[in-house]
PDB file with SEQRES, HELIX, SHEET and CRYST1 records, atoms N, CA, C and O in Angstrom:
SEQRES   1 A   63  UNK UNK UNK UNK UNK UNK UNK UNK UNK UNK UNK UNK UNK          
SEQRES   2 A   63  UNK UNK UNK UNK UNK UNK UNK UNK UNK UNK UNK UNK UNK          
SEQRES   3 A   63  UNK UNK UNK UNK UNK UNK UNK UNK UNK UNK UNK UNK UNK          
SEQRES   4 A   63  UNK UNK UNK UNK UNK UNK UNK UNK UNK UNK UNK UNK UNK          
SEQRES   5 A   63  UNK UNK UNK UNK UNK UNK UNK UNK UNK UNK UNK                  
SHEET    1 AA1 5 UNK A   2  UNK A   3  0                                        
SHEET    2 AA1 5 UNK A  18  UNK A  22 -1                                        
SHEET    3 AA1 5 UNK A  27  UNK A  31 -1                                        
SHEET    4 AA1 5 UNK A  41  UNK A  47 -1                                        
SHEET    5 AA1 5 UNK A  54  UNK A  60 -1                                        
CRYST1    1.000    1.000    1.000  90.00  90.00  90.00 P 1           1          
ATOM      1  N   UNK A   1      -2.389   8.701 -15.085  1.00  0.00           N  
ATOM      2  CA  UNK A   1      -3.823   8.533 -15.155  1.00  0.00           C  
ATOM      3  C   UNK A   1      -4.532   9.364 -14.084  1.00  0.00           C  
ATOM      4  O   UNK A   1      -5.605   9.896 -14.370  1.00  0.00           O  
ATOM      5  N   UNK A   2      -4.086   9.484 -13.073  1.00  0.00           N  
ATOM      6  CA  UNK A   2      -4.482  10.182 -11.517  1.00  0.00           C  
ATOM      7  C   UNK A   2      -3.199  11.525 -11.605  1.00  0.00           C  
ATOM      8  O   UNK A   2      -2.041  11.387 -11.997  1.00  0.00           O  
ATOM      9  N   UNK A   3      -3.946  12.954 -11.040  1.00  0.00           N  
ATOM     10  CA  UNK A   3      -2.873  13.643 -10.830  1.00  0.00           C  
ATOM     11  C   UNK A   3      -3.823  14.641 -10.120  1.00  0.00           C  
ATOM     12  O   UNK A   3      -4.951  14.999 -10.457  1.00  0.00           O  
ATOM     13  N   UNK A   4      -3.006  15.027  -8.956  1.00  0.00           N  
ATOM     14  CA  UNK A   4      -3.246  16.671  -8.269  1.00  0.00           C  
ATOM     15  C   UNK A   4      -4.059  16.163  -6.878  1.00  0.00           C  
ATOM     16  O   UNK A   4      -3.919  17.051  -6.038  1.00  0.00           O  
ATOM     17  N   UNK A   5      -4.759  15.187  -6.408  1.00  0.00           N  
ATOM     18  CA  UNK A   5      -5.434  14.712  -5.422  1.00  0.00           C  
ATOM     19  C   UNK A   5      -4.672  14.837  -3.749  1.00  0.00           C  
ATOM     20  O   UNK A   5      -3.557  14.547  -3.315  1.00  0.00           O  
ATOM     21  N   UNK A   6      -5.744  15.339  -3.224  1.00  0.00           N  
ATOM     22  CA  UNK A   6      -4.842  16.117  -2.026  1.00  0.00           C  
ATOM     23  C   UNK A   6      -6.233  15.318  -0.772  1.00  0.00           C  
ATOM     24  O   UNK A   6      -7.431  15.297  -1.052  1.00  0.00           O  
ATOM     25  N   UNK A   7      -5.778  14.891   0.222  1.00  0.00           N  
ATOM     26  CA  UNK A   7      -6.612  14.743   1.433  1.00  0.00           C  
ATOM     27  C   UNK A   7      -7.731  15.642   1.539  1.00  0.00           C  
ATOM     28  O   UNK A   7      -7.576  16.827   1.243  1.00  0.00           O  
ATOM     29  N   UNK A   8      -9.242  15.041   2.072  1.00  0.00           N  
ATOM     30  CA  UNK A   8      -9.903  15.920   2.105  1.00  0.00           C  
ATOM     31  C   UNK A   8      -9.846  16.391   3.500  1.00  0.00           C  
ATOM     32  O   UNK A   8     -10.142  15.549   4.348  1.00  0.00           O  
ATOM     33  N   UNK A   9      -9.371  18.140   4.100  1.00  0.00           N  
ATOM     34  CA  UNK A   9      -9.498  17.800   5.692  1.00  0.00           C  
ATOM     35  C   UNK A   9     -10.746  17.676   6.220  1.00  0.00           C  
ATOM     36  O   UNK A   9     -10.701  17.602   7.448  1.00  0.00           O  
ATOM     37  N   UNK A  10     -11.667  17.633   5.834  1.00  0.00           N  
ATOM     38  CA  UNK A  10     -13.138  17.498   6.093  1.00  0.00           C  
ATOM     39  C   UNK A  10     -13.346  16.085   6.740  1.00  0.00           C  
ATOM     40  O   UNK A  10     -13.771  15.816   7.863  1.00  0.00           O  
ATOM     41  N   UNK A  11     -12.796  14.977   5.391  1.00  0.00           N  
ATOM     42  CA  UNK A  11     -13.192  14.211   6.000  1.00  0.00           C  
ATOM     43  C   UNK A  11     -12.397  13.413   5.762  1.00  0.00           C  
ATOM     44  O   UNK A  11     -11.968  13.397   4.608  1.00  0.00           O  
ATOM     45  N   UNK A  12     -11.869  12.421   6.746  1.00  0.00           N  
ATOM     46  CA  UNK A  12     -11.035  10.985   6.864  1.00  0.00           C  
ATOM     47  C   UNK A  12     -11.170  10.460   5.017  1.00  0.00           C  
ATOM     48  O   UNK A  12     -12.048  10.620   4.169  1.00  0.00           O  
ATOM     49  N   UNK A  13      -9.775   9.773   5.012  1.00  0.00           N  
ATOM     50  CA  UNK A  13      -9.998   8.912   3.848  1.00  0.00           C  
ATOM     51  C   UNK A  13     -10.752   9.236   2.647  1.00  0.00           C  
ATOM     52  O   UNK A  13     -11.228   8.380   1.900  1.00  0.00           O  
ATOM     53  N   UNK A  14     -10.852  10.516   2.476  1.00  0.00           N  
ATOM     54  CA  UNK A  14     -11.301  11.302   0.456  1.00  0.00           C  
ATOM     55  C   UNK A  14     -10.088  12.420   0.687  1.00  0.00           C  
ATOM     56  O   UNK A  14      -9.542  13.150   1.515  1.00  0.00           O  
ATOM     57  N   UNK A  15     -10.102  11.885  -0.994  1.00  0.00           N  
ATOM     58  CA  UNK A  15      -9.229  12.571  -1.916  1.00  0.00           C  
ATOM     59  C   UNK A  15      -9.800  13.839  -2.698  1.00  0.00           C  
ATOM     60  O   UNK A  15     -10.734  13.322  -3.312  1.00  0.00           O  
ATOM     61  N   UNK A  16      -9.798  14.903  -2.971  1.00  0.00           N  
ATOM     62  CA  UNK A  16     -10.528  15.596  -3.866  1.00  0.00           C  
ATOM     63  C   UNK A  16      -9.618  16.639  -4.883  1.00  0.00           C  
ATOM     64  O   UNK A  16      -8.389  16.597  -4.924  1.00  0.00           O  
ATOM     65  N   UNK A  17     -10.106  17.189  -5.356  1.00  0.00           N  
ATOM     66  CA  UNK A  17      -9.139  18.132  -6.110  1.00  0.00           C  
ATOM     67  C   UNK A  17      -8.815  17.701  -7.590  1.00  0.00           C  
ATOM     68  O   UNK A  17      -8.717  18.533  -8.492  1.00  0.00           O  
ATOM     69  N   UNK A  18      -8.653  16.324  -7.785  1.00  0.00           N  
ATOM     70  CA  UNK A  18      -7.713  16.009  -8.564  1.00  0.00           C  
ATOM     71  C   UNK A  18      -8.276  15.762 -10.163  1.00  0.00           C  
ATOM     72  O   UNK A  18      -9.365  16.265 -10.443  1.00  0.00           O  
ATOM     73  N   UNK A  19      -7.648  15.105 -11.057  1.00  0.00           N  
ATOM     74  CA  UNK A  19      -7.867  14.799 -12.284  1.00  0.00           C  
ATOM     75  C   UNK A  19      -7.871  13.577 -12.684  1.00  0.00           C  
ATOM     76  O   UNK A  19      -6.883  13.050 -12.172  1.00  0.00           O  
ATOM     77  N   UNK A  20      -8.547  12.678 -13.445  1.00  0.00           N  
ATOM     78  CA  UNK A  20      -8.899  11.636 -14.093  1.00  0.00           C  
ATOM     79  C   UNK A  20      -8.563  11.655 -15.745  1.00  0.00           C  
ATOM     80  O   UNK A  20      -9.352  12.111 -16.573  1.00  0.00           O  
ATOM     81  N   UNK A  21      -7.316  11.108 -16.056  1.00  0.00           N  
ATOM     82  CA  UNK A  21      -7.772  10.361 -17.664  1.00  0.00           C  
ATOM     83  C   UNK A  21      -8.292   9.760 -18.235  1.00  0.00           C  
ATOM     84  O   UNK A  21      -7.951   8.661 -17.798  1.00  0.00           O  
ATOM     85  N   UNK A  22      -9.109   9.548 -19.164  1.00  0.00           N  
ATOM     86  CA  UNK A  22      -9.390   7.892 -19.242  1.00  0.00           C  
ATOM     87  C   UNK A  22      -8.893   7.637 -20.464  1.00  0.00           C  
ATOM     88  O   UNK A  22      -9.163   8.417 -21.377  1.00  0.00           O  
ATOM     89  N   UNK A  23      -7.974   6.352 -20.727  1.00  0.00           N  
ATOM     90  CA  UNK A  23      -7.024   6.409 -21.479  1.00  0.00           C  
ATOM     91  C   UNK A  23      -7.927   5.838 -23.045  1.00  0.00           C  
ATOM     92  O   UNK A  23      -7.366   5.811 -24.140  1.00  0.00           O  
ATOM     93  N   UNK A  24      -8.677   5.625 -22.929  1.00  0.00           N  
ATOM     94  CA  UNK A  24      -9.253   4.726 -24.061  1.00  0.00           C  
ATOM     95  C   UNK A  24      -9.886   6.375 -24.779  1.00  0.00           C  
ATOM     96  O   UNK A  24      -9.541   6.608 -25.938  1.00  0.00           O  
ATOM     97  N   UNK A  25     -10.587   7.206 -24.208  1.00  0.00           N  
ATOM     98  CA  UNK A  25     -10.884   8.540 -25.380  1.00  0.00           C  
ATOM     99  C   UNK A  25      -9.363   9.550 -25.137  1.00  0.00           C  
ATOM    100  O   UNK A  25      -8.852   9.866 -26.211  1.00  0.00           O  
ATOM    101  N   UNK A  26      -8.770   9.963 -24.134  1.00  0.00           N  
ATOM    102  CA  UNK A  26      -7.579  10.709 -23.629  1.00  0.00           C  
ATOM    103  C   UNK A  26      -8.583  12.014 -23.265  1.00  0.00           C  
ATOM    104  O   UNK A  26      -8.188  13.168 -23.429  1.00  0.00           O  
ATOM    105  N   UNK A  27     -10.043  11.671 -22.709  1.00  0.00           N  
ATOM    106  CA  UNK A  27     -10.335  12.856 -22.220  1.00  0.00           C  
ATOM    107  C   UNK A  27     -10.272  13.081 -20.571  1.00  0.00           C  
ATOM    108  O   UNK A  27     -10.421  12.215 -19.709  1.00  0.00           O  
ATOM    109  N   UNK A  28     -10.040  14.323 -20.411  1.00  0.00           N  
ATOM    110  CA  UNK A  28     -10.058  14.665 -18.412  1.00  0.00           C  
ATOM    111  C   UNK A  28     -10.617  14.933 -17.986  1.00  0.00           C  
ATOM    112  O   UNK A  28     -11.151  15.966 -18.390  1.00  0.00           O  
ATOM    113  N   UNK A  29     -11.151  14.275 -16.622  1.00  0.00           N  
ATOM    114  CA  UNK A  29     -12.127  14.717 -16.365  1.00  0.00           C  
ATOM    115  C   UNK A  29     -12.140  15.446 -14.784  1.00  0.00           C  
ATOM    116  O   UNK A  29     -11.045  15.249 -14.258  1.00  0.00           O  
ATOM    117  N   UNK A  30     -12.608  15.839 -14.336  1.00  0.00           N  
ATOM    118  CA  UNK A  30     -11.952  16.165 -12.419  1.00  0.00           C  
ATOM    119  C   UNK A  30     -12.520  15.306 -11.891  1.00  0.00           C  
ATOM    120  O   UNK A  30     -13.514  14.808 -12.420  1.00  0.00           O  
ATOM    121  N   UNK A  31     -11.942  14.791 -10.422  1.00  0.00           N  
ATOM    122  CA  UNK A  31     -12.443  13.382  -9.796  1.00  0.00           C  
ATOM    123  C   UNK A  31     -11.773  13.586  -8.147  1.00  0.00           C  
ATOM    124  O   UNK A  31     -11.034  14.423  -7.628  1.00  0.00           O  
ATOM    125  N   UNK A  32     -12.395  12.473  -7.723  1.00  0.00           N  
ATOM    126  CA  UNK A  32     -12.560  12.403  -6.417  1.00  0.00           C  
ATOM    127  C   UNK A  32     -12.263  11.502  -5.921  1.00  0.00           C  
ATOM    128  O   UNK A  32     -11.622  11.035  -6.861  1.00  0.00           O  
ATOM    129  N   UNK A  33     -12.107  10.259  -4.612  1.00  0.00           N  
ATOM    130  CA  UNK A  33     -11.863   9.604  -4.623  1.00  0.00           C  
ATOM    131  C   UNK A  33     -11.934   9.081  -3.075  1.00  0.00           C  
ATOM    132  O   UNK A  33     -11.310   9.774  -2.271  1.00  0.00           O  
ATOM    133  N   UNK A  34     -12.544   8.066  -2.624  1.00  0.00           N  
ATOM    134  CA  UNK A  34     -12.630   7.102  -1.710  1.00  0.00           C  
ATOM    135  C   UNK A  34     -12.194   6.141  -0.636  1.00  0.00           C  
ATOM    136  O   UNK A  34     -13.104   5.485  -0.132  1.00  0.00           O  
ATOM    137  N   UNK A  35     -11.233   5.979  -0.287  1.00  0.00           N  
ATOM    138  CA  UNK A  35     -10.842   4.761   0.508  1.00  0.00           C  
ATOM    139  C   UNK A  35     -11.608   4.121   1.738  1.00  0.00           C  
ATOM    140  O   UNK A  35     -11.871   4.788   2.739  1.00  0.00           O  
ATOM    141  N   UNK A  36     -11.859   3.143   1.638  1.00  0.00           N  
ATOM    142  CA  UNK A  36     -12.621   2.752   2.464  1.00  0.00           C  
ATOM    143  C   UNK A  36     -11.658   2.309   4.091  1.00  0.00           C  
ATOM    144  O   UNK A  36     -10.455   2.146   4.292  1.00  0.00           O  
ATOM    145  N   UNK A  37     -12.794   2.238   4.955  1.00  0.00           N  
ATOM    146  CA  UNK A  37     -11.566   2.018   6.267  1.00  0.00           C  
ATOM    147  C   UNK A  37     -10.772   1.230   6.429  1.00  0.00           C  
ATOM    148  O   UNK A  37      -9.640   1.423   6.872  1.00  0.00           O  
ATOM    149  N   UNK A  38     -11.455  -0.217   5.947  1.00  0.00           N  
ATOM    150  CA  UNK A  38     -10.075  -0.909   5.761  1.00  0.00           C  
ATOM    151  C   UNK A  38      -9.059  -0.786   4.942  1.00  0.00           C  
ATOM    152  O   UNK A  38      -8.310  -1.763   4.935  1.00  0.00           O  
ATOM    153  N   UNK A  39      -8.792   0.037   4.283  1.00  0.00           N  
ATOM    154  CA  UNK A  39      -7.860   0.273   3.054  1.00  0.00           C  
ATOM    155  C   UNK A  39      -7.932  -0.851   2.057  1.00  0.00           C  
ATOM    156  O   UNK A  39      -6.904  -1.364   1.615  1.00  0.00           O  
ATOM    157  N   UNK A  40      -9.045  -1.209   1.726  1.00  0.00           N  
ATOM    158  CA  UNK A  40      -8.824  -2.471   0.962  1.00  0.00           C  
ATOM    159  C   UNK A  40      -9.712  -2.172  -0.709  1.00  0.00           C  
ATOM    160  O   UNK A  40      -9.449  -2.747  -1.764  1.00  0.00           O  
ATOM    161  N   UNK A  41     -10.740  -1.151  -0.490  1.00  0.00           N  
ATOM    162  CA  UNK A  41     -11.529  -0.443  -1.430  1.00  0.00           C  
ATOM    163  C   UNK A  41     -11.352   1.278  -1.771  1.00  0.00           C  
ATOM    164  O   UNK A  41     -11.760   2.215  -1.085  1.00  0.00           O  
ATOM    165  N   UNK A  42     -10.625   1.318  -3.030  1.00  0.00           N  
ATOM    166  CA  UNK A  42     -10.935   3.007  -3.735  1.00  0.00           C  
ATOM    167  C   UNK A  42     -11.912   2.813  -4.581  1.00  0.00           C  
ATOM    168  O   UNK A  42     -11.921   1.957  -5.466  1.00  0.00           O  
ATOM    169  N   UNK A  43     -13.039   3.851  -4.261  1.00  0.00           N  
ATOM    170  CA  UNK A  43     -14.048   4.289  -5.007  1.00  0.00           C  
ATOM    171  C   UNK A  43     -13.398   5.681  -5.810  1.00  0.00           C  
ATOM    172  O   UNK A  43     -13.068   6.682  -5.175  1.00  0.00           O  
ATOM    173  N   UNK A  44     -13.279   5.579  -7.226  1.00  0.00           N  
ATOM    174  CA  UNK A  44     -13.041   7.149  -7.398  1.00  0.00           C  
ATOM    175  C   UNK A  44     -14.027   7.457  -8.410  1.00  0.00           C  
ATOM    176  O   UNK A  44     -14.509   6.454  -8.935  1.00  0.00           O  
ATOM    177  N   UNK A  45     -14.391   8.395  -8.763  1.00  0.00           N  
ATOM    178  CA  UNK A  45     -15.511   9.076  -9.347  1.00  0.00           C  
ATOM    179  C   UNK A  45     -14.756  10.618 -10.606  1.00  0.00           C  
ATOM    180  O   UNK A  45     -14.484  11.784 -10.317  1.00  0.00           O  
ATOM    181  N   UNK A  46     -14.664   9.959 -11.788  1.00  0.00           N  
ATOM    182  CA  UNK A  46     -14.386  11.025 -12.180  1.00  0.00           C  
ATOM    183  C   UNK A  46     -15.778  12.064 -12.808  1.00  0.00           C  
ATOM    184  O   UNK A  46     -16.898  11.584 -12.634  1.00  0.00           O  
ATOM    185  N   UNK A  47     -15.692  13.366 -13.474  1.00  0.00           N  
ATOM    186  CA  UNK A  47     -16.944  13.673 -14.086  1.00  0.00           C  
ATOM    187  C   UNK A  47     -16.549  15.655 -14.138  1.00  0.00           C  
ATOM    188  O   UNK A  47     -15.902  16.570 -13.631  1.00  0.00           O  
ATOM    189  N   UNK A  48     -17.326  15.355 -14.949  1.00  0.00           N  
ATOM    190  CA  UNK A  48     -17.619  16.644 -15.674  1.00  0.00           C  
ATOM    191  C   UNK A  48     -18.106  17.752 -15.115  1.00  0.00           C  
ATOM    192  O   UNK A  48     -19.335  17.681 -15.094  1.00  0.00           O  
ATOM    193  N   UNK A  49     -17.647  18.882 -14.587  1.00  0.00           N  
ATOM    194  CA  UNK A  49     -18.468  19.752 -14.012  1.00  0.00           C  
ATOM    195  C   UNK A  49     -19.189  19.832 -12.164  1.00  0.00           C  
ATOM    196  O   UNK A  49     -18.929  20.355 -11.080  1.00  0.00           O  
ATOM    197  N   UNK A  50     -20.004  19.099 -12.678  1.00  0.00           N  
ATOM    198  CA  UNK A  50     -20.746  18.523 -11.518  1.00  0.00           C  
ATOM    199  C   UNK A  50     -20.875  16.774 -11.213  1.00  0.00           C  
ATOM    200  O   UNK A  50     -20.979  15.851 -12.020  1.00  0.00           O  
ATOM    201  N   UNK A  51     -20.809  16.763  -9.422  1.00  0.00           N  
ATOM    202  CA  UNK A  51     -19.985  15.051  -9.341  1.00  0.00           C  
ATOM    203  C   UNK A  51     -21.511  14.414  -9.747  1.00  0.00           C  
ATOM    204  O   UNK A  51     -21.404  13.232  -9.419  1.00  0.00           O  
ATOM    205  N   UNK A  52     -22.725  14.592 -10.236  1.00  0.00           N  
ATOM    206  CA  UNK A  52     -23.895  13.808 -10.387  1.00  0.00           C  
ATOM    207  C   UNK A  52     -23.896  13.903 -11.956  1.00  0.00           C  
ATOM    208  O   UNK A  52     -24.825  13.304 -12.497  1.00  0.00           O  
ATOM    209  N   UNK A  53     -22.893  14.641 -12.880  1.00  0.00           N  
ATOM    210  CA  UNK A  53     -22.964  13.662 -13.919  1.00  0.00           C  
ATOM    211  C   UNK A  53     -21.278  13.146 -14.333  1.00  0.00           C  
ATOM    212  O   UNK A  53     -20.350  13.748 -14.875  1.00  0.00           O  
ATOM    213  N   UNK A  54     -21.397  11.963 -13.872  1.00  0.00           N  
ATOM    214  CA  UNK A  54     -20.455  11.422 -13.759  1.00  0.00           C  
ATOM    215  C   UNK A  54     -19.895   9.358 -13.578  1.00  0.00           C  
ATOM    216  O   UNK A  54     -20.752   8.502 -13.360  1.00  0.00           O  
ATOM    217  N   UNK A  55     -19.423   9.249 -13.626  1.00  0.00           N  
ATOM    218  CA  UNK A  55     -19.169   7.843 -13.265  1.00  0.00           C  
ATOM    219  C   UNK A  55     -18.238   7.169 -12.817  1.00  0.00           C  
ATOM    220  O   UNK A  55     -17.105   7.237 -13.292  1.00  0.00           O  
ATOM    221  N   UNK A  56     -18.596   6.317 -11.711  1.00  0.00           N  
ATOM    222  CA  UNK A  56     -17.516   5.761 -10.560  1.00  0.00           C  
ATOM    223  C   UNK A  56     -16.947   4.480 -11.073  1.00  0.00           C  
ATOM    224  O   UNK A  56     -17.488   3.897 -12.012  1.00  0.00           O  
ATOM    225  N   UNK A  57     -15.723   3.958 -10.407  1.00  0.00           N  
ATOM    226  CA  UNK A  57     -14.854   3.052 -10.713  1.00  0.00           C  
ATOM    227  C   UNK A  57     -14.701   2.544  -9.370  1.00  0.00           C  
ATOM    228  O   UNK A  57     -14.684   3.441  -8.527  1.00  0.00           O  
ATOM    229  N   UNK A  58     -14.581   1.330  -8.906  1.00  0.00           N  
ATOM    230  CA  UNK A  58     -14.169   0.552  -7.431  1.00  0.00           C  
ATOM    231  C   UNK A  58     -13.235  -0.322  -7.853  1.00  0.00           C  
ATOM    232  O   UNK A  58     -13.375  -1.273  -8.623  1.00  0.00           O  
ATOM    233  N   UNK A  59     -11.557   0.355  -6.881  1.00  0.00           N  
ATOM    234  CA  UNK A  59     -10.675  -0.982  -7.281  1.00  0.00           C  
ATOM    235  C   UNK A  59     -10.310  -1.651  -6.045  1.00  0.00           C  
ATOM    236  O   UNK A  59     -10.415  -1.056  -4.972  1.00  0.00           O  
ATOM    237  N   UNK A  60      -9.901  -2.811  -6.118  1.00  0.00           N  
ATOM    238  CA  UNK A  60     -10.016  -3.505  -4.564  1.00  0.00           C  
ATOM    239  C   UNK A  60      -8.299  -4.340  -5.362  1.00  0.00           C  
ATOM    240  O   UNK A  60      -7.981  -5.033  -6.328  1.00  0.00           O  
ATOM    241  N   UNK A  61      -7.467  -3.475  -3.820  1.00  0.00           N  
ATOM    242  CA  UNK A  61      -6.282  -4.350  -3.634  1.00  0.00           C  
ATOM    243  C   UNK A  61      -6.442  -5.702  -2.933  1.00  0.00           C  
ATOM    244  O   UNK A  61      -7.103  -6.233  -2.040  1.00  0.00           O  
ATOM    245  N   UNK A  62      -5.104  -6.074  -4.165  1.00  0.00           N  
ATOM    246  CA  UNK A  62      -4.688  -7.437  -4.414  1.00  0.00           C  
ATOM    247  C   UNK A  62      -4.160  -8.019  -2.974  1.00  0.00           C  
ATOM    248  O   UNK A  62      -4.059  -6.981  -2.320  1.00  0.00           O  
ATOM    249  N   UNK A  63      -3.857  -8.850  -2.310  1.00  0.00           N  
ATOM    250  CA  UNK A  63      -3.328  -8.827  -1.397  1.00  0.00           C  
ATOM    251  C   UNK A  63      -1.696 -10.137  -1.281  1.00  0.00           C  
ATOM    252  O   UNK A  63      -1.014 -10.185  -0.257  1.00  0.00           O  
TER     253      UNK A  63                                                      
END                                                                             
């Protein structure tokens, strides 16, 4: 579902680079991705082209 996402060195805790499936159409989209400081929240954002048309997902580990 996630593939190619590499550290951003810019900045602490983002992911960028990478690719998004979404399994319900099987379309790809490029995406980005979040961790928050506590490691307890990924925001990832997949989208088309440009990251403002696009739409985010927040998953929060189980503990």
């Amino acid at each position: 579902m996630l593939k190619g996402f590499k550290a951003d060195p810019k900045h602490d805790n983002e992911f960028i680079g990478g690719t998004v499936l979404d399994p319900l159409s099987g379309n790809v989209y490029k995406g980005k991705a979040k961790l928050n400081p506590s490691g307890k929240r990924l925001t990832m954002r997949g989208y088309i082209d440009v990251s403002v048309l696009g739409r985010s997902t927040t998953w929060i580990r189980a503990d």
